[in-house]
C-alpha positions as CSV (number, residue, x, y, z in Angstrom):
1,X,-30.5,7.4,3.0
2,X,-33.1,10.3,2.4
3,X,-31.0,13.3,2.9
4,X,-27.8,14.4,0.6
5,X,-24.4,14.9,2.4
6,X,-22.8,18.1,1.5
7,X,-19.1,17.8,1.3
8,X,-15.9,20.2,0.9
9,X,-12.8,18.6,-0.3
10,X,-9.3,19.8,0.6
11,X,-6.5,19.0,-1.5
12,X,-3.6,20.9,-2.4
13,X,-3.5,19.3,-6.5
14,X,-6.2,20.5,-8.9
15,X,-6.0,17.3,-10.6
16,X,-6.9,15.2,-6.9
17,X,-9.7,17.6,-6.2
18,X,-11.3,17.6,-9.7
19,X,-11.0,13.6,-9.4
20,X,-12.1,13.4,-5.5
21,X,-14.6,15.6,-6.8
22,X,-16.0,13.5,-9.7
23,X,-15.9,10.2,-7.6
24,X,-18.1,11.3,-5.0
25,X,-20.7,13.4,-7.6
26,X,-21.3,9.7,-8.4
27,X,-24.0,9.5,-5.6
28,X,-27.0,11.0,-5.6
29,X,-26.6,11.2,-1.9
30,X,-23.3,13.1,-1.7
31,X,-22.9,17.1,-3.1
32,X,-19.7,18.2,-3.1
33,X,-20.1,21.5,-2.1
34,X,-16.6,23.1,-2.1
35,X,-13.2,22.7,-2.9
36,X,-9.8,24.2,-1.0
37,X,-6.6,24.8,-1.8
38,X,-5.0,24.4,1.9
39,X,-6.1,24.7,5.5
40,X,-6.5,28.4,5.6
41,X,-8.4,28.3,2.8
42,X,-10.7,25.6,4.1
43,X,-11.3,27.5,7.5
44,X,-13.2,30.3,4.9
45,X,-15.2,27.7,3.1
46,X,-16.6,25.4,6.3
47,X,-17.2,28.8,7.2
48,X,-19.2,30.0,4.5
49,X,-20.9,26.2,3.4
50,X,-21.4,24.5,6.5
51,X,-20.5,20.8,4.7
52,X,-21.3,17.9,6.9
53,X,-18.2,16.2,6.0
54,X,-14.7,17.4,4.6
55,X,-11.7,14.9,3.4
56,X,-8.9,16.6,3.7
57,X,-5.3,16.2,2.4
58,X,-2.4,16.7,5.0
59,X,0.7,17.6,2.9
60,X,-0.2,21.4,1.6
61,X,1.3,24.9,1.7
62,X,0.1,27.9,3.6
63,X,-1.7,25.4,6.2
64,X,-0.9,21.6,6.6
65,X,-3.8,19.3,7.5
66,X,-3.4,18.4,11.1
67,X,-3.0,22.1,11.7
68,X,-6.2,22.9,10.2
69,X,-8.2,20.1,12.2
70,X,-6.7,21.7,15.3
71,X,-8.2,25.0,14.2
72,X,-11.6,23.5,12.9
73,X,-12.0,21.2,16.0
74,X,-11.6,24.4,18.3
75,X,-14.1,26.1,16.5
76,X,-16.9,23.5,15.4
77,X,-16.5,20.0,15.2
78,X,-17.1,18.4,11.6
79,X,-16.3,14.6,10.6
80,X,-13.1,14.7,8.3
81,X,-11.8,12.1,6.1
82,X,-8.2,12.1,5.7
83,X,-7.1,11.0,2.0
84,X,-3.3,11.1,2.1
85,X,-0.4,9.2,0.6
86,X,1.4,6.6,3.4
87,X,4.9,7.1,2.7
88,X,4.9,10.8,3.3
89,X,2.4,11.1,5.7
90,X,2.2,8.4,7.9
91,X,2.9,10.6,11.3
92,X,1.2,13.2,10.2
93,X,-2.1,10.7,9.7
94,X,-1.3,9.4,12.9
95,X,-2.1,13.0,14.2
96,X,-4.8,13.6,12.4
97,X,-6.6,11.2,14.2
98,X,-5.5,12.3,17.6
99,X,-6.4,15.8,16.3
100,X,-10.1,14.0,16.0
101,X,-10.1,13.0,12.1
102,X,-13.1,10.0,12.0
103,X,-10.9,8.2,9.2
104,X,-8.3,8.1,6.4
105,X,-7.6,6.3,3.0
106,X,-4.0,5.7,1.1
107,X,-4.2,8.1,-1.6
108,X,-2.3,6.5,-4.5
109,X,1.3,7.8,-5.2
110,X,1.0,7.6,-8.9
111,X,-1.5,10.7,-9.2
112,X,-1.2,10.8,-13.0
113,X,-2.8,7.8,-13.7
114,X,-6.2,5.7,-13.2
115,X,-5.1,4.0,-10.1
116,X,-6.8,6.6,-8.0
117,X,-10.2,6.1,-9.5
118,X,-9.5,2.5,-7.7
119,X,-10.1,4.0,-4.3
120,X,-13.6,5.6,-5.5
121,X,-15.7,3.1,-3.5
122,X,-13.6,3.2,-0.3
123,X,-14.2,6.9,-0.4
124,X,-18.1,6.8,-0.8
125,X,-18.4,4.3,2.1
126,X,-15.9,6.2,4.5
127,X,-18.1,9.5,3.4
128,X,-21.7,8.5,3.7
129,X,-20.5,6.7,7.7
130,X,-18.5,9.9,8.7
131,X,-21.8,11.5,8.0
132,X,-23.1,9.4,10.6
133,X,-20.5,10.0,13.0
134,X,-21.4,10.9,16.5
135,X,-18.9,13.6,17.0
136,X,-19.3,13.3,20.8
137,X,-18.1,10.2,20.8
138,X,-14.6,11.3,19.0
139,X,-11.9,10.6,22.1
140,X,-9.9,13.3,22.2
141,X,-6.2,13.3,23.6
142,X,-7.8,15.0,26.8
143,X,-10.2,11.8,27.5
144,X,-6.8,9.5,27.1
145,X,-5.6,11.8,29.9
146,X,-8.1,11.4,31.9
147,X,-8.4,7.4,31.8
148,X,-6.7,5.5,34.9
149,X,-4.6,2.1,34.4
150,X,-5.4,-0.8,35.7
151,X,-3.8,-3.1,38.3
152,X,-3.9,-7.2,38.0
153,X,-4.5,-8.9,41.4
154,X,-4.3,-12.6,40.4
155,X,-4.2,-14.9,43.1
156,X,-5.2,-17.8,40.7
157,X,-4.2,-18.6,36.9
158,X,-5.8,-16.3,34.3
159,X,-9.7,-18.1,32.9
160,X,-8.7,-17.3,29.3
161,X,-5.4,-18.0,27.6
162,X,-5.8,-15.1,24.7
163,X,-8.0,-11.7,23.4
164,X,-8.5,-11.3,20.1
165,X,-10.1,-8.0,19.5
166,X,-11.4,-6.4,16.0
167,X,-12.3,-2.6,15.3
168,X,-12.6,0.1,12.2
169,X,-13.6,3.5,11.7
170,X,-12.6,4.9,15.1
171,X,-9.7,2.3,16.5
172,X,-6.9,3.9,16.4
173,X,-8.7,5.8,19.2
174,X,-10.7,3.3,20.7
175,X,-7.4,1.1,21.5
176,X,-5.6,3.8,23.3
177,X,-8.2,3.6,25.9
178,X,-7.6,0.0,26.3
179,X,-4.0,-1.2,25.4
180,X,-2.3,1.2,27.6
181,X,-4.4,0.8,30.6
182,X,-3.4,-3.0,30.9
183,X,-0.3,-4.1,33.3
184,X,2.7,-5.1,32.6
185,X,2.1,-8.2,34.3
186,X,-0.8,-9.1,32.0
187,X,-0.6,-12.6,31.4
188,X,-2.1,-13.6,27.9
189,X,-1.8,-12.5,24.8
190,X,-3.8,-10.1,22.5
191,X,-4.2,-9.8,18.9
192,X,-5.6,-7.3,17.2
193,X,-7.4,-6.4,13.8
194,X,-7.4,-2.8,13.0
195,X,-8.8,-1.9,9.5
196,X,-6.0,0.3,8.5
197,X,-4.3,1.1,4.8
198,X,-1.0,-0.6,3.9
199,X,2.2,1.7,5.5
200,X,0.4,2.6,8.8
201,X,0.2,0.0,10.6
202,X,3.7,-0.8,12.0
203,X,4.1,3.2,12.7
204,X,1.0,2.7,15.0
205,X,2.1,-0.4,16.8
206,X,5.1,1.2,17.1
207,X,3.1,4.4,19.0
208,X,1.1,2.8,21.1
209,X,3.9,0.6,22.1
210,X,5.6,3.9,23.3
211,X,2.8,4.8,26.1
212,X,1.8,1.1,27.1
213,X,3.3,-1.5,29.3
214,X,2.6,-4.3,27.5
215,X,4.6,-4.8,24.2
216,X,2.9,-4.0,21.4
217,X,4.0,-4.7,17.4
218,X,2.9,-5.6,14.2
219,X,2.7,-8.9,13.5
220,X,4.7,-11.1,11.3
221,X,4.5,-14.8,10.2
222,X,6.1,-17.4,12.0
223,X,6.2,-14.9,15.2
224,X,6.2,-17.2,18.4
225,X,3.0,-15.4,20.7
226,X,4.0,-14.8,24.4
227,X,1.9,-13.6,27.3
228,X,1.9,-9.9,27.8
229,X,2.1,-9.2,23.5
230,X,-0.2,-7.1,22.0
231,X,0.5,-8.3,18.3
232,X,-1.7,-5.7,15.4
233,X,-2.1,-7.5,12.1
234,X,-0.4,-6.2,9.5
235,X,-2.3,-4.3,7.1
236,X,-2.8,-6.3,3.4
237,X,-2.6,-9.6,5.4
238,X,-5.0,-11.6,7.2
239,X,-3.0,-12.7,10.8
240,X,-4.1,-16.3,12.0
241,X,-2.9,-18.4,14.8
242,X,-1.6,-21.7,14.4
243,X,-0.6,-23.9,17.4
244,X,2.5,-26.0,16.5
245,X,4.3,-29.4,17.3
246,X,5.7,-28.2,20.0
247,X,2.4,-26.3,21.5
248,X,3.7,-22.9,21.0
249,X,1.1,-20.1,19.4
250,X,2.8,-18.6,16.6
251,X,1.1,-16.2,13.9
252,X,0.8,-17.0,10.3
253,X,0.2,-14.3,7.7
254,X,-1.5,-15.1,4.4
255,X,-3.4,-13.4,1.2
256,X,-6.1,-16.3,1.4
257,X,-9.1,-15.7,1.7
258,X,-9.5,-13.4,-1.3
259,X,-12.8,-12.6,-0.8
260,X,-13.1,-10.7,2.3
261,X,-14.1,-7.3,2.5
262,X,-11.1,-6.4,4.5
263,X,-7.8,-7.6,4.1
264,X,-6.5,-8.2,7.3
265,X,-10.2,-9.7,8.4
266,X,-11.6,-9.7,12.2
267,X,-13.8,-12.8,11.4
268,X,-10.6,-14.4,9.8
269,X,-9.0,-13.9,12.9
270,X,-11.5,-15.0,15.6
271,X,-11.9,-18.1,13.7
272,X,-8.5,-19.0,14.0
273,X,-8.3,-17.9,17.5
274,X,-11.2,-20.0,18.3
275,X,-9.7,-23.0,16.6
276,X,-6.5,-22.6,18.9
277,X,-7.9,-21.0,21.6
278,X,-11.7,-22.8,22.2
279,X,-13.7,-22.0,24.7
280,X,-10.5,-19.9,27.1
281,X,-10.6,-17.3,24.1
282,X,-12.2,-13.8,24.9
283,X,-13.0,-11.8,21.4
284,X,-13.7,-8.3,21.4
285,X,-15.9,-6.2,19.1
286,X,-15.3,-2.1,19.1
287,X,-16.3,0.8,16.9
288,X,-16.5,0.1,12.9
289,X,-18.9,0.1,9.8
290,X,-19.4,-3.2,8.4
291,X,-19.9,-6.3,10.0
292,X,-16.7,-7.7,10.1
293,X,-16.5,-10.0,13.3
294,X,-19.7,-11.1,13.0
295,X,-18.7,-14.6,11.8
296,X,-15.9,-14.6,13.9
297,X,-18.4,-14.4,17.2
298,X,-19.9,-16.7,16.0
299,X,-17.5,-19.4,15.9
300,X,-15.9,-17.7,19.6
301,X,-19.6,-18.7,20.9
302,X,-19.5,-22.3,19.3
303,X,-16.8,-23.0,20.9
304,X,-17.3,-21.9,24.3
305,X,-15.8,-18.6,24.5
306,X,-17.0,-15.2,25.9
307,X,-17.3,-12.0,23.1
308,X,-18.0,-8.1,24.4
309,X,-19.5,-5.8,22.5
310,X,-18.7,-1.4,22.4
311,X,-22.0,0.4,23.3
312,X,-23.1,2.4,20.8
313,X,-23.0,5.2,23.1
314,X,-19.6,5.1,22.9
315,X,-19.3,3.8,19.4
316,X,-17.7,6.5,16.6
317,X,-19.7,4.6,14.3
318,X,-22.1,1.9,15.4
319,X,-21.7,-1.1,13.1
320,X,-19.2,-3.6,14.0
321,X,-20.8,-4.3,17.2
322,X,-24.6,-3.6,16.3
323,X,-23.8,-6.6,14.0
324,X,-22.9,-8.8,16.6
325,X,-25.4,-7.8,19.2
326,X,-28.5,-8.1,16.8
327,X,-27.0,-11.7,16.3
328,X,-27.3,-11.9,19.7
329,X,-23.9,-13.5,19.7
330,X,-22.6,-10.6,22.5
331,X,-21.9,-11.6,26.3
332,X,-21.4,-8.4,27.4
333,X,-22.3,-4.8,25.9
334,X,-19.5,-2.0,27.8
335,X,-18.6,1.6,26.6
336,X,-14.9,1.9,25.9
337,X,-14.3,3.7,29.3
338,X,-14.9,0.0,30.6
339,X,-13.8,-1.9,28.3
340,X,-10.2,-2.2,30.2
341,X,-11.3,-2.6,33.8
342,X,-13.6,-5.5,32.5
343,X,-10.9,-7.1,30.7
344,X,-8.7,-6.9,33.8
345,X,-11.7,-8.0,36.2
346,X,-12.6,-11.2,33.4
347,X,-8.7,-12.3,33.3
């Protein structure tokens, strides 16, 4: 990286922005440029310092979060990190991305303490790729409007038996341009790894469950998988699938492996799928920094199956998938405005 990214961080504690503040001085590549007390206050300062990327609190006086990314989006677009605390935020974080926030972290409840220093390399890494954000690419509640659902017309059994689809830094998005354009009818089952903090993830199964057809929750272990479930893994646990005695799919959730990057992992996922699934498994790669699913492609192609790639034109960050189409492990490369027709079309 060769230029510096200038950032203004929102936060209604003096103690969270002088922290926030401190963490991110740690590159030479960031500048915090600013600091704001609440929304209102923000408004004057992107105004006055132009920063390339905020993060911004949701919970503060005067002017909450999501209403300030309402008023900022209608007036210039600009890549905003959301760094909130789960238990009292978790709608409002929820709208913040529908409101066109690129990402979000769990700030730590205990603010008095060192535990909030822990999330100092999260932060960097969601900062430097919101720089890199194609705000064009952001879909807006208008674009979900616009999208139209698909009909299934199966005259012959289904050529895979499961999806198993993995996505990052613009999913929560991505996936409403997918889940709730499927039928009702749909006839396998999808499982889904969304990097997401712990507390959020049930509250957004729960969401999209409420405009889709298909039934969609978060996952837990020893659930039996039925046609027509959209199953998200629950955030702090990787989600496997295990096939047992009886020849029922169930999902398994476990701690192991430690050393992933992400805790629920995509490639930890796929690789199970695969295992179960073989070559009647389709895997899905969408929008996300990183290259977690990489692996997991891999072992989709070993064993026969089909994987699709997110065009980065469509990408809010182009990672995820670049990793698995350099690998040359993608089948198909689709923009997310295709991505449900060609799932209907492939089934």
């Amino acid at each position: 990286m060769d230029r510096v990214i200038r950032v203004l961080v929102v936060d209604d504690s003096a103690y969270v922005r002088k922290v926030v503040t401190q963490m991110l001085s740690k590159s030479p590549f960031i500048e915090v440029v600013g600091t704001a007390r609440d929304g209102k206050e923000a408004l004057e300062k992107v105004a006055e310092l132009s920063p390339d990327v905020i993060t911004l609190d949701l919970i503060m006086p005067v002017m909450d979060g999501v209403t300030f990314l309402e008023e900022q989006m209608a007036r210039k677009p600009i890549p905003v990190v959301v760094v909130s605390i789960a238990s009292e935020s978790g709608e409002l974080a929820l709208r913040a991305l529908d409101t066109g926030a690129v990402d979000f972290i769990q700030k730590p409840t205990a603010l008095a303490t060192e535990k909030i220093m822990d999330m100092a390399e999260e932060l960097l890494a969601k900062v430097k790729a919101a720089s890199e954000v194609k705000l064009s690419h952001l879909i807006t509640p208008e674009r979900v409007k616009e999208i139209t659902p698909q009909v299934l017309e199966r005259e012959k059994p289904p050529n895979f038996d499961a999806i198993v689809i993995g996505v990052s830094t613009g999913g929560p998005q991505a996936l409403k341009l997918i889940v709730p354009l499927l039928p009702a009818d749909f006839p396998i089952p999808i499982g889904v790894v969304l990097h997401m903090p712990v507390g959020y993830t049930d509250l957004y199964a729960q969401r999209l469950n409420e405009i889709s057809a298909l039934q969609v929750l978060e996952a837990k272990d020893g659930q039996l998988v039925k046609p027509g479930m959209v199953i998200i893994a629950q955030a702090g646990k990787h989600m496997l699938f295990e096939r047992g005695e009886d020849g029922s799919i169930y999902v398994r959730l476990s701690s192991r492996p430690f050393d992933t990057p992400h805790r629920p992992s995509v490639d930890v996922l796929f690789r199970s799928a695969a295992e179960v699934f073989g070559k009647r498994l389709l895997g899905i790669v969408l929008t996300g920094m990183g290259n977690d699913g990489l692996q997991g492609a891999a072992w989709i192609k070993a064993v026969g199956g089909m994987v699709i790639t997110e065009a980065e034109e469509t990408c809010v960050v182009y990672g995820m998938p670049r990793a698995v189409e350099e690998a040359q492990l993608s089948d198909r490369v689709l923009t997310i405005y295709d991505m449900a027709k060609a799932i209907t079309d492939l089934i």
